[in-house]
C-alpha positions as CSV (number, residue, x, y, z in Angstrom):
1,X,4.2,-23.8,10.1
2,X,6.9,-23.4,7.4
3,X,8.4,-20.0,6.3
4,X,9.3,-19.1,2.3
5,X,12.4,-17.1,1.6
6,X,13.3,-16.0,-1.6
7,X,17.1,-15.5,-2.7
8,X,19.7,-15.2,-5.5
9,X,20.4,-18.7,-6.8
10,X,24.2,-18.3,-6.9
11,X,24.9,-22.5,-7.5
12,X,21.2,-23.5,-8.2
13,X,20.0,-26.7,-7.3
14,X,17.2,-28.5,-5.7
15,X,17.3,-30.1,-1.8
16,X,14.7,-31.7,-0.4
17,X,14.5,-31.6,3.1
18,X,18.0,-30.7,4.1
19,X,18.9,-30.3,7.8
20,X,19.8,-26.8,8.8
21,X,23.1,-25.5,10.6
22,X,22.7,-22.1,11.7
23,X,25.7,-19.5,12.6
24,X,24.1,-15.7,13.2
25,X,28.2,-15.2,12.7
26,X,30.2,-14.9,9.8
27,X,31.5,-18.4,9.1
28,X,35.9,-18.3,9.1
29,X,36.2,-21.3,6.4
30,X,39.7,-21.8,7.0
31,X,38.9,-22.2,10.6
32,X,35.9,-24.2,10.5
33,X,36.7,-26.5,7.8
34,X,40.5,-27.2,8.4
35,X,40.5,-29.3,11.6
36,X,38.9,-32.6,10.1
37,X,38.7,-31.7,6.4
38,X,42.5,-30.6,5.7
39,X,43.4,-34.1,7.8
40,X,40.7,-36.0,5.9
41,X,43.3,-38.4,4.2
42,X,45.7,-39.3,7.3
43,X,44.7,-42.7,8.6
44,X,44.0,-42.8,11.7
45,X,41.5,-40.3,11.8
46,X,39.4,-41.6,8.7
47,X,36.6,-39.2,9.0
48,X,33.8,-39.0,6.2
49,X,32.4,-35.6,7.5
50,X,33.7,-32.0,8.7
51,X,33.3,-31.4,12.2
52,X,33.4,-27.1,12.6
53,X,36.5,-26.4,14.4
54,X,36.2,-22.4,14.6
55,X,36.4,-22.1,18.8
56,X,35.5,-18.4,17.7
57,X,31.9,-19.4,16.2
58,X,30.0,-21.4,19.1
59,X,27.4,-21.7,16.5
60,X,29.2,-24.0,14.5
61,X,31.8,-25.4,17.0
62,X,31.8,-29.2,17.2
63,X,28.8,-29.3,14.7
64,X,28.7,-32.2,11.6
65,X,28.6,-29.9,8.3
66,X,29.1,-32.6,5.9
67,X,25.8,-32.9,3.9
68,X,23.8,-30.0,6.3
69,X,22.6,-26.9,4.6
70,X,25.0,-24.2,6.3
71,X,22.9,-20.8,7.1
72,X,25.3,-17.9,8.0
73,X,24.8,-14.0,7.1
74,X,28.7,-14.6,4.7
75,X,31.8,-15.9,5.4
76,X,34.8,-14.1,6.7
77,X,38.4,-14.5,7.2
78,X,41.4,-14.9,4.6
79,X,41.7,-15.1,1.0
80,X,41.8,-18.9,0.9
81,X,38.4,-18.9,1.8
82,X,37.2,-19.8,-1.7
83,X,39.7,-22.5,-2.1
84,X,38.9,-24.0,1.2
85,X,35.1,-24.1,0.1
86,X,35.9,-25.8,-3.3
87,X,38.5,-28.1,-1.4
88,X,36.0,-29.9,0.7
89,X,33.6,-29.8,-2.0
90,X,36.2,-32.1,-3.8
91,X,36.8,-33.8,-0.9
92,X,32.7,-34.6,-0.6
93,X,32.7,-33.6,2.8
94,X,31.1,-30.0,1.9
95,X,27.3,-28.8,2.7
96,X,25.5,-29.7,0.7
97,X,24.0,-25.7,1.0
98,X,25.0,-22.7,2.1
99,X,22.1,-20.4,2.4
100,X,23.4,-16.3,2.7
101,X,21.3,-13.9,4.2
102,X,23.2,-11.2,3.3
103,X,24.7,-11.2,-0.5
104,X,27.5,-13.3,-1.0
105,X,30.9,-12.3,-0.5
106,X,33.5,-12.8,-3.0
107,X,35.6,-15.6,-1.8
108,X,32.4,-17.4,-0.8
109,X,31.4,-17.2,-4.6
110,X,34.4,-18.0,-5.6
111,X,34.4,-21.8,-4.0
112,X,30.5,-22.7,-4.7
113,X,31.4,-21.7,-8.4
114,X,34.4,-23.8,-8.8
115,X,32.5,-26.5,-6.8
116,X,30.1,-26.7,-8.9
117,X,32.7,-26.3,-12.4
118,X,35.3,-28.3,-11.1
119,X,33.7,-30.9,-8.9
120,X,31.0,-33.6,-9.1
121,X,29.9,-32.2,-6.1
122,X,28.4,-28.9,-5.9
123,X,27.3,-26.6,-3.3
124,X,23.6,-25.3,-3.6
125,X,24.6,-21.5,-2.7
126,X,21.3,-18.6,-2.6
127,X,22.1,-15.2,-0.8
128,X,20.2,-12.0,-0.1
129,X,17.6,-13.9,1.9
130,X,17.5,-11.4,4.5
131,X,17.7,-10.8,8.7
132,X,14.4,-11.9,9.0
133,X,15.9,-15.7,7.1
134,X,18.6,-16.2,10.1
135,X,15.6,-15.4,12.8
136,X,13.4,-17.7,11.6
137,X,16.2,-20.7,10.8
138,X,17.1,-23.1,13.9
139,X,19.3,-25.8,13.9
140,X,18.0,-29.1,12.8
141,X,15.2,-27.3,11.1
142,X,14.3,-28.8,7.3
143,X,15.0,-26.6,4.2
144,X,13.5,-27.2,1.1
145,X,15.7,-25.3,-1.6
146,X,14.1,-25.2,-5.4
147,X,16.2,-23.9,-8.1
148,X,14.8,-20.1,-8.2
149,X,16.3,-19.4,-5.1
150,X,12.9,-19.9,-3.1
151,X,14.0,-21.3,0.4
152,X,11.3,-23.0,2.8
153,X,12.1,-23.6,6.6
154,X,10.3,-26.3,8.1
């Protein structure tokens, strides 16, 4: 039986069916997306997708992001959070949503928006969908995002 959320469009946009990655953490950007998507461009690794490196968040440890719709309560960590975001938005290896439950933090907004201005490639971002959004998410579930900031688990 699906579930219906309703959020802040921050980026709007439309997904159908995206596949959920849940952290009930706040997500370190830096850490999670540096591994594979700061290394993107050396040879021999020739990866097309971010794999989360952040040992700290078992949720998203060793997990494909590239293309998922990333559920997490905000993100933590340093100020280059935002450019990290809008880095592997440019590098098209970001999720393709990141759905808050909490309202977004700064830096957070500050990576989705430039995305989305300076990218081809924006990130779908909605917060304030609430406690009772990162209970009812599970990992692999399918989110339907529409562009009012309605959110529907599958």
């Amino acid at each position: 039986m699906s579930k219906t959320f309703k959020g802040r469009p921050v980026v709007a946009g439309k997904i159908d069916k995206g596949e959920a990655v849940v952290s009930h953490n706040g997500v370190n950007t830096l850490a999670t997306f540096q591994k594979t998507a700061l290394l993107h461009d050396i040879p021999i690794l020739g990866k097309d997708y971010v794999i989360g490196s952040d040992q700290n968040n078992p949720d998203v440890y060793g997990k494909n992001l590239t293309g998922k719709v990333l559920c997490l309560p905000q993100t933590i960590g340093s100020t280059t959070g935002g450019m990290v975001i809008y880095t592997v938005a440019a590098l098209k290896l970001a999720p393709s949503a990141m759905l808050f439950s909490q309202p977004i933090d700064s830096l957070a907004a500050a990576g989705v928006i430039l995305a989305d201005v300076w990218t081809d490639n924006s990130i779908v971002a909605v917060d304030s969908l609430g406690e009772d959004f990162l209970n009812a998410v599970k990992d692999g579930d399918k989110i339907t995002i529409k562009e009012d900031g309605t959110v529907i688990v599958d």
